[in-house]
N, C-alpha and C positions, 0 to 999 in steps of 0.2 A: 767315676770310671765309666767310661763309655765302651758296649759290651752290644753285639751284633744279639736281636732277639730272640735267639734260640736260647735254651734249657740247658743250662751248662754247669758245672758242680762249682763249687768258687775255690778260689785259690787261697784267697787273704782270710776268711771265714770260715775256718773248719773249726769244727768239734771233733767227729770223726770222720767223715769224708766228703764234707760240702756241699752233699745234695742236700739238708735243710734249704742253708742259704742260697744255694743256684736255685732251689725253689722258690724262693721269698720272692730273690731276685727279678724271677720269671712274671711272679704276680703282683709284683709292686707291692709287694709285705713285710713285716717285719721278721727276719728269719726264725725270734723268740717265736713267736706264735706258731711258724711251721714246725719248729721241736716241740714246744707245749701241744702241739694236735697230736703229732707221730707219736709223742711219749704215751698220751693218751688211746692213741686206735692199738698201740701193741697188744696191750692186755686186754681190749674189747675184739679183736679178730682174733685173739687166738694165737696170734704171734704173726698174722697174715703179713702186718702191716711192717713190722720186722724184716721177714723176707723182702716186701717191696722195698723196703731200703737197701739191704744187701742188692738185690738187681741193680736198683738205680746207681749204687756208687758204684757195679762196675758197666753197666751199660752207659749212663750217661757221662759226655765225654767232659774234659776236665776243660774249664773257659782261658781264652786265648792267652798266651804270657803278655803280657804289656811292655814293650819295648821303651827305653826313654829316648829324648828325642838325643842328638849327642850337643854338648855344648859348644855355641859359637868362639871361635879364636876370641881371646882380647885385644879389644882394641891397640893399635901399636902409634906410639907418635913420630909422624913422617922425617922428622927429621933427625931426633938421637936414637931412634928404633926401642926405645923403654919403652914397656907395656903404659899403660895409661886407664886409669880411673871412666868408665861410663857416670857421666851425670847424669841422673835421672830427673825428669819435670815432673816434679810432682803438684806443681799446680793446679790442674785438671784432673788428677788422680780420684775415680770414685770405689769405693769397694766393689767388687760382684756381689751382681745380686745372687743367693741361691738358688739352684737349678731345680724346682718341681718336678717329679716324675708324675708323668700325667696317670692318674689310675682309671684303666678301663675297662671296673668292675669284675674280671676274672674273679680273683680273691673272693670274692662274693659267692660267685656262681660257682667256684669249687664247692666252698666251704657248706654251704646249701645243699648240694648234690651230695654229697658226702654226709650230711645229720641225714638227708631224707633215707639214704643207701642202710646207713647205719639203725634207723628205724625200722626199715622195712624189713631188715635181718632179722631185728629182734623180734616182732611182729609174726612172720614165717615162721621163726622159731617155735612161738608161741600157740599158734594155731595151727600148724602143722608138723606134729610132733612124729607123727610113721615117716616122716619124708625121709631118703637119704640125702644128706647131708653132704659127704661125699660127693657126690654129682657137681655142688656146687662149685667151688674155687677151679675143676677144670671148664666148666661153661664161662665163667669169668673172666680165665685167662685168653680164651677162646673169642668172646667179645669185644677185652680190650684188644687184643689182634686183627681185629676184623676194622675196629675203630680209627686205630692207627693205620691201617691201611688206606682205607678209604680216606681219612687225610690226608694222607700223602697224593693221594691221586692227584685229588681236588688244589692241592697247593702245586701241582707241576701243572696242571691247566692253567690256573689263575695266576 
């Protein structure tokens, strides 16, 4: 299925609302693994990673309906106008080859950014136990905001 590269929820791939798979999708992954992380950061955020879910399946938008193409008329024979049998040549007939999605290491560089993020939590946690806590998830949300903007800049420049 050929699918413009944006971040899209999947249609044919749901469990419950196909941001796993529009995720996998995104990163050239296997959608199991994006549940097996999610399933995993819920209960180490707290449920943070929960709510990120709920956002995403209603923020991010659902991927394009795929239309079929419509079928060509059959062939008709010119002169008693009965349909007629397409012969196919299948002598030169080779199979397709399968189609590679090239991977260009996203997958990687989340999944990294995300142990290091998840260390670093636990870490702060650790050594800074008067900290309020509190403070953090709205600085968070506040960064990813600022993140996402400034992408978007940079993508209407370039």
């Amino acid at each position: 299925m050929l699918m413009s590269r944006g971040l899209h929820r999947s249609r044919t791939d749901t469990i419950v609302g196909g941001v796993a798979a529009g995720l996998a999708s995104y990163l050239n992954t296997d959608p199991a693994l994006v549940r097996i992380a999610w399933a995993i950061l819920v209960p180490v955020t707290g449920g943070a990673a929960l709510i990120a879910y709920i956002v995403a399946w209603i923020v991010v938008p659902e991927a394009p309906e795929v239309v079929p193409r419509p079928a060509t008329a059959p062939a008709t024979d010119p002169v008693t106008g009965s349909p007629v049998e397409p012969v196919a040549d299948t002598s030169s007939w080779t199979p397709p080859e399968p189609v590679a999605r090239p991977s260009d290491g996203r997958a990687g560089v989340v999944v990294g950014v995300g142990l290091v993020l998840i260390g670093l939590w636990f870490l702060l946690r650790e050594y800074l136990p008067d900290f309020d806590w509190s403070l953090v998830w709205p600085l968070v949300l506040v960064g990813i905001g600022v993140l996402i903007l400034v992408s978007s800049k940079r993508r209407r420049k370039g």
